[in-house]
Structure formats: structure tokens, C-alpha cells
C-alpha positions as a printed Julia matrix, in Angstrom:
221×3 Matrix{Float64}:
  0.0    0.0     0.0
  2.62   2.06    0.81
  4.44   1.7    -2.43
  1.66   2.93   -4.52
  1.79   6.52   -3.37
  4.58   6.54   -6.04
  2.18   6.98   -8.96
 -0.97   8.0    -7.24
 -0.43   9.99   -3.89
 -2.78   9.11   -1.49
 -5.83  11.34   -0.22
 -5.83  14.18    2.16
 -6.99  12.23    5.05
 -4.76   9.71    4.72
 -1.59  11.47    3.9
 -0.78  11.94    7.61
 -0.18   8.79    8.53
  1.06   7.96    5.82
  3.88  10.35    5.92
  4.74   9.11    9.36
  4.88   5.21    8.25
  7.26   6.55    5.27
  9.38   9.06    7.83
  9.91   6.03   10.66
  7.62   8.1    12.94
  4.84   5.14   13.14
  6.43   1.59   12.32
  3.94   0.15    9.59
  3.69  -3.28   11.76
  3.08  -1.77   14.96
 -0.41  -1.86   16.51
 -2.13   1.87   16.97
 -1.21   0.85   20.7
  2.12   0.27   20.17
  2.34   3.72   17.85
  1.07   5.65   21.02
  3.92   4.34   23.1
  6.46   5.26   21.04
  4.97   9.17   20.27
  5.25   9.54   23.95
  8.97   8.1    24.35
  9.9   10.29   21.28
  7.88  13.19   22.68
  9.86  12.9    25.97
 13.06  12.71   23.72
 11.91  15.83   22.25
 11.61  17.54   25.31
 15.16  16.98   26.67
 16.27  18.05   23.75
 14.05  21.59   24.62
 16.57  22.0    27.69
 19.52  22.23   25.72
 18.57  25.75   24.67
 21.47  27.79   25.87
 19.99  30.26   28.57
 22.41  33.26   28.86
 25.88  34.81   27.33
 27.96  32.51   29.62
 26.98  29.44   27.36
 30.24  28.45   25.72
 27.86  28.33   21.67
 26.33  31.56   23.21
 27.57  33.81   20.03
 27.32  31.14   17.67
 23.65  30.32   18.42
 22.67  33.96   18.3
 23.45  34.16   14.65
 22.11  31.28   14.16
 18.96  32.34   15.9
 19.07  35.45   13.68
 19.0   33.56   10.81
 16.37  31.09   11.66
 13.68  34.32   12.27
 14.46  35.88    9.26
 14.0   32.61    6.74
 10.56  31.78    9.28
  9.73  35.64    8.25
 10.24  35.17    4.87
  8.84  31.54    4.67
  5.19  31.12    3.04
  4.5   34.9     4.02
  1.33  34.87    2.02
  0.2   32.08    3.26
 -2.53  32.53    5.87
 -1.16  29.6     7.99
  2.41  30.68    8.7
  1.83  34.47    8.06
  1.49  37.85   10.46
  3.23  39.16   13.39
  3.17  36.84   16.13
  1.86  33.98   14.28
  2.22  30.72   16.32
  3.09  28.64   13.88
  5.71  30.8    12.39
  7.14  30.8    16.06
  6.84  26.71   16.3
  8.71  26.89   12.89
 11.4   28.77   14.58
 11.5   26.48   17.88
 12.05  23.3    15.4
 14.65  24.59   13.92
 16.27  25.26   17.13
 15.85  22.32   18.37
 17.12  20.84   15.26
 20.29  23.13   15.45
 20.89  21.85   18.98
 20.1   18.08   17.84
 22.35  17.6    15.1
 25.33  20.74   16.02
 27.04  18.82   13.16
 24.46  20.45   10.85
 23.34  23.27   12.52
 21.24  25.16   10.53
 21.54  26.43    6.64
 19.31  28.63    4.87
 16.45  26.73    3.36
 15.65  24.0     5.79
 12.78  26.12    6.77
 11.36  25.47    3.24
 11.1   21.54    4.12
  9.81  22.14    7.12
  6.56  23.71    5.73
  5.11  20.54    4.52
  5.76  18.64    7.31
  3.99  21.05    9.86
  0.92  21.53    7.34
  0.55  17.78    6.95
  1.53  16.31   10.68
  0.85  19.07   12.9
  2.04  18.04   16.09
  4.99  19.87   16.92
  7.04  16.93   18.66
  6.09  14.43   15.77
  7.17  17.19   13.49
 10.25  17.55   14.96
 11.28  13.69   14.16
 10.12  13.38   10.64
 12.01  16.1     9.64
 15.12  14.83   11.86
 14.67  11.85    9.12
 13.76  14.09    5.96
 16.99  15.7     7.12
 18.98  12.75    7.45
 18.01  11.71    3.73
 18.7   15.01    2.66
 21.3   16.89    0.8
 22.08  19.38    3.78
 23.13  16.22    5.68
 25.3   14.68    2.91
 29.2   15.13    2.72
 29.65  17.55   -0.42
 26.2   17.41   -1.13
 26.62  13.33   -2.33
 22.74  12.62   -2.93
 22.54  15.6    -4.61
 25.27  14.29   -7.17
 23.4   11.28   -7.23
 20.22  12.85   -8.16
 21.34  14.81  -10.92
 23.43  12.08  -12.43
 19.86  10.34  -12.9
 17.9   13.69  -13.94
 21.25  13.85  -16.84
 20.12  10.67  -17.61
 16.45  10.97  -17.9
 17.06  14.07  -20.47
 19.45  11.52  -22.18
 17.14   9.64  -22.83
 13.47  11.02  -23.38
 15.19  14.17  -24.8
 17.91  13.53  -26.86
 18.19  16.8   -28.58
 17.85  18.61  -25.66
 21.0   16.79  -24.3
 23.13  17.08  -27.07
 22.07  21.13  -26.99
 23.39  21.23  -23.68
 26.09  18.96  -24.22
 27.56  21.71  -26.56
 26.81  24.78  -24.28
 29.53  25.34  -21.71
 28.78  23.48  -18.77
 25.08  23.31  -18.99
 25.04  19.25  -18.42
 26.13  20.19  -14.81
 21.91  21.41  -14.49
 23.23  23.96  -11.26
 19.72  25.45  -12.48
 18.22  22.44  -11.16
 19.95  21.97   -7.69
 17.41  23.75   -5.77
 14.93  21.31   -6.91
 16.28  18.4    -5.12
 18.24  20.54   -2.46
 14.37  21.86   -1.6
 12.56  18.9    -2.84
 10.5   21.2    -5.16
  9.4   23.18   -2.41
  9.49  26.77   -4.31
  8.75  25.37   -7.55
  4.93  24.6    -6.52
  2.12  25.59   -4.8
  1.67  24.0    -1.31
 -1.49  22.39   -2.79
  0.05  20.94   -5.62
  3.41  20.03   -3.61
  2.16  17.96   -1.15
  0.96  14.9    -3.72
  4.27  15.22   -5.36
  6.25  14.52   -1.4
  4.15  11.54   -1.57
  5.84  10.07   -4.32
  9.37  11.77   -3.04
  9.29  10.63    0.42
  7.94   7.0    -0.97
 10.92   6.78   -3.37
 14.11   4.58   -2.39
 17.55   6.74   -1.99
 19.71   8.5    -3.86
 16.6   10.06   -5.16
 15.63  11.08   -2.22
């Protein structure tokens, strides 16, 4: 069942938990029991992670989460401002968006945070909406990610497979490119799989289309 989101999607209602079988939230063999239990360990998990916020300038990352910080409100500003959801001064969700991220710096410090993980967060909180359960599929969407990849590997991989596809389906078009500079190298298309589409479609119209990506096996995604 889960496999066939790759050429249909799957409907609205649905797409939740669907999402969190495909992100490792919910374990597709586990009784709705046994899914409970685990929200609440991972919730818990969540929470100590919460205390790791530094609390004053005598933290030894003090400086280098304030810029951090800095960054995170301005791409949360700037993220889906005309959408109703995320939008306006003290909007909640735009401040959860901001607290995940945070707590995502201070998770994975290897990472920290780079401009555009907002972006993939804005599915994730329109389809799961609870802010701990959040947090852990896109700890995973992260992990499978480019931003998480030494030199941006799956990325490589990716378009590799995208040179192929216009190799074959549109020959001309490949041997155009093949003759203009470094065109083959498709930089114009690394936002698409660094974002997973995310500014190249409506929210409406993206969210089918992470069905298929998030169903798909790596390198693609």
C-alpha cells in the first residue's frame, strides 16, 4: 500500500499517517497501541532536547547560536509569508517553525542550521501538525537530505539520474546542452532536489508530489 503513493499519492486524510509510516515516525507493523507508546517516548526525547537551549551569554555556543537564531527568524519571516497559515506578526506557527529549527540546530550541532531548511519544514507542519512528531520526521527528511550529505553526495546522485532521464526522453535537448559550456552540470536544477520542489509549486500541488518523493528509495531522495 505504501508503495503505490509513487504513482498515485494518497488522499488528504490519509496522507498523515502515511507520511509518518514513510518518515519512521509510526512503524507500519506496529499496533495503533504500540504507535502511542512510542509518540510519547519520542515526545519525551523531544523535550530533553528543549533543555539544551542555551539560557544566557555565559553558554560556551552563546555567540554562535545567536546568529544562528538570527537567521532562523528571518528565513521563518520570509517563509510562506502569504500564506494565511504561517503568516502575520506573532503567528504561532511561524514561532513553532522557529523552535524546530532550534531544536534541530541543537540536535544535530554537526548540521546546525543552513538557509532553506525552513522550506522543508513547511510541509511537514501543514501535513503532521504536532509539533514533537514534526520535529522527528524532519530529523529523518533531514537525514536523507542533501544538507546532511558530505559535499552534497545525494545531490550528485540525483542529478546524475535527472542527466540521464534528459538523455534519454530528450535527446536533442541533451546534445544542446552537451555543446553549451557546462550546462550538463543542471546547477539550475539543484534547488529542486536541495528543496525537494518546495518553491517550484504551490503548497497544494506540492504535497501529492512529497508523496511520491518521500515514498521513493535513496539516492533520489
Amino acid at each position: 500500500a505504501v508503495v503505490s503513493t509513487q504513482s498515485t499519492g494518497v488522499s488528504d486524510e490519509a496522507r498523515g499517517e502515511v507520511w509518518r509510516v514513510l518518515l519512521k515516525l509510526h512503524l507500519e507493523q506496529h499496533s495503533h497501541r504500540q504507535r502511542s507508546y512510542r509518540n510519547t517516548l519520542l515526545a519525551e526525547k523531544h523535550r530533553d532536547i528543549k533543555l539544551k537551549v542555551p539560557t544566557g551569554p555565559e553558554s560556551p555556543d552563546h555567540e554562535a547560536f545567536k546568529v544562528a537564531m538570527a537567521a532562523m527568524e528571518t528565513d521563518c519571516r520570509r517563509t510562506e509569508s502569504s500564506n494565511p497559515l504561517f503568516s502575520g506578526v506573532d503567528n504561532p506557527n511561524q514561532a513553532c517553525l522557529k523552535r524546530l529549527l532550534i531544536h534541530y540546530y541543537l540536535h544535530r550541532p554537526e548540521i546546525g542550521y543552513v538557509q532553506g531548511m525552513s522550506d522543508l519544514l513547511i510541509p511537514l507542519f501543514t501535513v503532521i501538525r504536532v509539533e514533537s512528531e514534526i520535529f522527528w520526521c524532519f530529523d529523518t527528511v533531514m537525514n536523507r537530505s542533501a544538507f546532511s550529505q558530505g559535499e552534497y553526495c545525494n545531490l550528485h546522485h540525483q542529478l546524475a539520474f535527472l542527466r540521464e532521464v534528459i538523455g534519454l526522453f530528450l535527446p536533442g535537448i541533451y546534445r544542446y546542452l552537451s555543446t553549451t559550456g557546462d550546462a550538463l552540470s543542471l546547477t539550475c536544477c539543484h534547488r529542486w532536489f536541495l528543496l525537494l520542489f518546495k518553491r517550484e509549486y504551490s503548497l497544494s500541488d506540492l504535497l501529492p508530489l512529497w508523496d511520491t518523493l518521500l515514498s521513493a528509495p535513496s539516492p533520489f531522495f
